[in-house]
C-alpha positions as CSV (number, residue, x, y, z in Angstrom):
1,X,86.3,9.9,221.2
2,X,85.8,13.7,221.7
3,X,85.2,14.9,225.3
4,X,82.4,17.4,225.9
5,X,82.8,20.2,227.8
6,X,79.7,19.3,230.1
7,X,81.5,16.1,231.2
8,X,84.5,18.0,232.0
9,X,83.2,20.6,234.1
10,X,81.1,17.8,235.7
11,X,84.6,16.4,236.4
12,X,85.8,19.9,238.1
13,X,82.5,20.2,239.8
14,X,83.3,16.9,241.7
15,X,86.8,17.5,242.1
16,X,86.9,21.1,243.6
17,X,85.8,19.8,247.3
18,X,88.4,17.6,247.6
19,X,91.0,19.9,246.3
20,X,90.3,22.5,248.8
21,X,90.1,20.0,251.6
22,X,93.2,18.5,250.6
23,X,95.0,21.7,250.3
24,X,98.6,22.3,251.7
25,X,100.0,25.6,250.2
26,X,100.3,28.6,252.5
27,X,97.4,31.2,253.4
28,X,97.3,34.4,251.8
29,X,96.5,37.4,252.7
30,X,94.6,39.3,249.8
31,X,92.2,37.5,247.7
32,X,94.2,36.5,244.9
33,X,97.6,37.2,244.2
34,X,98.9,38.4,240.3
35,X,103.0,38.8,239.0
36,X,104.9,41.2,240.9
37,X,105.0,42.5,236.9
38,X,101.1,43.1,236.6
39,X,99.5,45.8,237.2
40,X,96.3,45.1,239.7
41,X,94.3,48.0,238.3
42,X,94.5,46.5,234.8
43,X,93.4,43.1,236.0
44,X,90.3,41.2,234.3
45,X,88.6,38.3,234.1
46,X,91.1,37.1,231.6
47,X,93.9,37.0,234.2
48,X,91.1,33.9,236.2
49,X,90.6,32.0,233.1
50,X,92.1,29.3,231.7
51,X,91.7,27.9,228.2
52,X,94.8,25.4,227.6
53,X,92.6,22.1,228.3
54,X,90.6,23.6,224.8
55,X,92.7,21.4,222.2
56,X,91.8,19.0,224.0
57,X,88.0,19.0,223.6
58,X,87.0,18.6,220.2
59,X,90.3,15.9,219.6
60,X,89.3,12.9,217.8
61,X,92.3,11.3,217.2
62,X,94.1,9.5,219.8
63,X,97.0,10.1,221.5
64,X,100.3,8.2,220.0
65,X,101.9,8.3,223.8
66,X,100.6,9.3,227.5
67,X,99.6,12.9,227.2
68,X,99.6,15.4,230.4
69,X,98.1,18.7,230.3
70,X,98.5,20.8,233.6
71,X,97.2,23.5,234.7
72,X,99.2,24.6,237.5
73,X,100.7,28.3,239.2
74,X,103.2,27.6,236.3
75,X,100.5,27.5,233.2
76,X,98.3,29.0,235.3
77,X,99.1,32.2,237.6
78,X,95.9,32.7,239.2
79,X,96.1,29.7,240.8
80,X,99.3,31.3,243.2
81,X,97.8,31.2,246.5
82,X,94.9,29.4,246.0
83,X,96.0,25.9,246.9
84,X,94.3,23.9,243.7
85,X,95.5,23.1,239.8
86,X,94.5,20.2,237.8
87,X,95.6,18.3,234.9
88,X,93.8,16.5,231.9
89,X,95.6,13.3,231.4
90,X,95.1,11.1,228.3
91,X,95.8,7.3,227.9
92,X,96.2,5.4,224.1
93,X,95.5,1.7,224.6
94,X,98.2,0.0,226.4
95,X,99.9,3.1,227.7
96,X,101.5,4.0,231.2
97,X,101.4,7.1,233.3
98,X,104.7,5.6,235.1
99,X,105.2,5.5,238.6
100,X,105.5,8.8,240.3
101,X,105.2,11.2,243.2
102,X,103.4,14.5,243.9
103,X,105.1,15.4,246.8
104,X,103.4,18.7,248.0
105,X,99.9,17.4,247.0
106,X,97.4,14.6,247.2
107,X,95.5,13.6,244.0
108,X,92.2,13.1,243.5
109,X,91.6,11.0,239.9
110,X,88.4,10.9,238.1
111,X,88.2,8.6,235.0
112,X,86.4,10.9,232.2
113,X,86.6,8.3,229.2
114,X,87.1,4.6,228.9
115,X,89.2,2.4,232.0
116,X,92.4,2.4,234.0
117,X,94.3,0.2,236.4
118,X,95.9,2.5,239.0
119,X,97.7,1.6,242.0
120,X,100.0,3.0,244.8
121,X,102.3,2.2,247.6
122,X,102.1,3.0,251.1
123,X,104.9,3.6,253.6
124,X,104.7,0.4,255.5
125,X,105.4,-1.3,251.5
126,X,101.3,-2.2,251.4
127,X,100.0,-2.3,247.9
128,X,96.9,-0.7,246.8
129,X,95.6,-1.5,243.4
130,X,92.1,-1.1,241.9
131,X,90.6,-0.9,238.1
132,X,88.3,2.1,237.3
133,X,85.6,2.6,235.1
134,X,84.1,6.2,233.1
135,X,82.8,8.2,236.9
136,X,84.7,6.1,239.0
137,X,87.8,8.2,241.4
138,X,90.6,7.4,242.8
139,X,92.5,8.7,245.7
140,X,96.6,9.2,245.7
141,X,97.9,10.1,248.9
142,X,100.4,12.5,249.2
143,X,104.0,11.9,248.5
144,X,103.5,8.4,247.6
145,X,104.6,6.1,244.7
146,X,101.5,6.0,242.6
147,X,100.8,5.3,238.8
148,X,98.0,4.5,236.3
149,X,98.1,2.0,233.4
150,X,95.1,1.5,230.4
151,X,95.4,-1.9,229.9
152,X,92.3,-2.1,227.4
153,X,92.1,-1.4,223.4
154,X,90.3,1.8,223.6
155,X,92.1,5.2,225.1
156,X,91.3,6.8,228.6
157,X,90.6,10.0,229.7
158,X,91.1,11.4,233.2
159,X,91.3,14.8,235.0
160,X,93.0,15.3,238.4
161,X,92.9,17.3,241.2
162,X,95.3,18.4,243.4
163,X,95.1,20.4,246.7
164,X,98.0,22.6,245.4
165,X,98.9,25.0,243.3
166,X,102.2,23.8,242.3
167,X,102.2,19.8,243.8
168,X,105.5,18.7,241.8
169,X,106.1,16.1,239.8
170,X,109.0,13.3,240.4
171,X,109.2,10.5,238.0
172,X,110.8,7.3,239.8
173,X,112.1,5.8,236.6
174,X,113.8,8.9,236.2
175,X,114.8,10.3,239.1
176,X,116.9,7.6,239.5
177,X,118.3,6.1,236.4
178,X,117.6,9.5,234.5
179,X,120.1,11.6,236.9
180,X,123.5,11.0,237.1
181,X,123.4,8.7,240.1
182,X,126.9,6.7,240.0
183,X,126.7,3.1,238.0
184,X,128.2,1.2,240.5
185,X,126.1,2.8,243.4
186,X,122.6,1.6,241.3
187,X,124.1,-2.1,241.2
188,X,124.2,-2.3,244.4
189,X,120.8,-1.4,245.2
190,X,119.0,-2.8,243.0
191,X,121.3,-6.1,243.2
192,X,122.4,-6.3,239.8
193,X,125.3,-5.5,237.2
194,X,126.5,-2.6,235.8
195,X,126.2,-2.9,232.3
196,X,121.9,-3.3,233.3
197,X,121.8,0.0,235.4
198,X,123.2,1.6,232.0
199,X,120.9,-0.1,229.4
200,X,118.5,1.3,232.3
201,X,119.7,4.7,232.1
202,X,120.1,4.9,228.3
203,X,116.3,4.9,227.6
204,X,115.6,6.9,230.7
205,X,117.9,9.6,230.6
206,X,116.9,13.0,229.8
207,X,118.0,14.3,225.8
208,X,119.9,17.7,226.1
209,X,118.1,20.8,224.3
């Protein structure tokens, strides 16, 4: 189902708040900060604008996989100092954002399109689960283990927030089977055998360029 751009910028519009309340990056001391290879006199309104969510809008084909389009400092260099980004995330039936941290940001979810189960875990172990409709949102606090999962037969579409410009991405399943982390030292934490940890790490680690 194609997205519209009204219900996306009525997405942002209730996301922005949050974001800047949330915020965590350093204060700056001009308004806006541009590469130390740009020339501020030659700066327009192109340099605030973003356009990468645009394949995006008019896609009526599913996604095969999970599909994660950011917009953050990286993508998006206006946002250096400003202490917000966002992403457009989009779900196939039966697919898995897997668990995850942002560890410089909290995020603030709002289902576009369809339904998702999403779910995170505190640092006292609680578990915090709850299944969201089209305009429901969704909380993440920062730093903790957090994930989303469409469980249903149609795709999902959501955009988040984050009260940073860069919040950082670490993926559980791979930051610790997808790493290099000795085989033996895996066993023993997760009480199991060897030869598991590396049927583990052989569909988790990272393919070389």
């Amino acid at each position: 189902m194609a997205l519209s751009y009204s219900i996306v910028f009525l997405a942002i519009a209730l996301a922005a708040p949050m974001a800047a309340v949330l915020a965590g990056d350093p204060d700056i001391l001009t308004d806006y900060i541009v590469p130390p290879d740009a020339n501020l006199g030659n700066v327009t309104g192109d340099f605030f604008t973003y356009t990468g969510f645009r394949s995006a809008m008019g896609m009526n084909t599913p996604m095969a996989e999970f599909t994660l389009i950011k917009a953050s400092m990286k993508e998006f260099p206006a946002l250096n100092g400003q202490s917000v980004s966002y992403a457009l995330l989009m779900y196939p039936p039966d697919s898995v954002n897997p668990t995850h941290t942002h560890p410089r940001a909290a995020e603030l979810l709002l289902v576009v399109d369809g339904a998702l189960s999403v779910g995170f875990v505190d640092s006292a172990n609680k578990l915090y689960t709850q299944d969201l409709a089209a305009g429901d949102m969704f909380v993440f606090p920062k730093g903790l283990v957090h994930w989303q999962y469409n469980k249903g037969p149609k795709p999902a579409t959501a955009l988040s927030a984050f009260g940073s410009a860069a919040a950082g991405l670490v993926s559980i399943p791979v930051n610790v089977f997808g790493t290099g982390i000795d085989d033996t030292l895996l066993a023993k934490s997760f009480k199991t055998d060897v030869p598991t940890i590396q049927k583990l790490k052989a569909g988790l680690t990272p393919k070389k360029p």
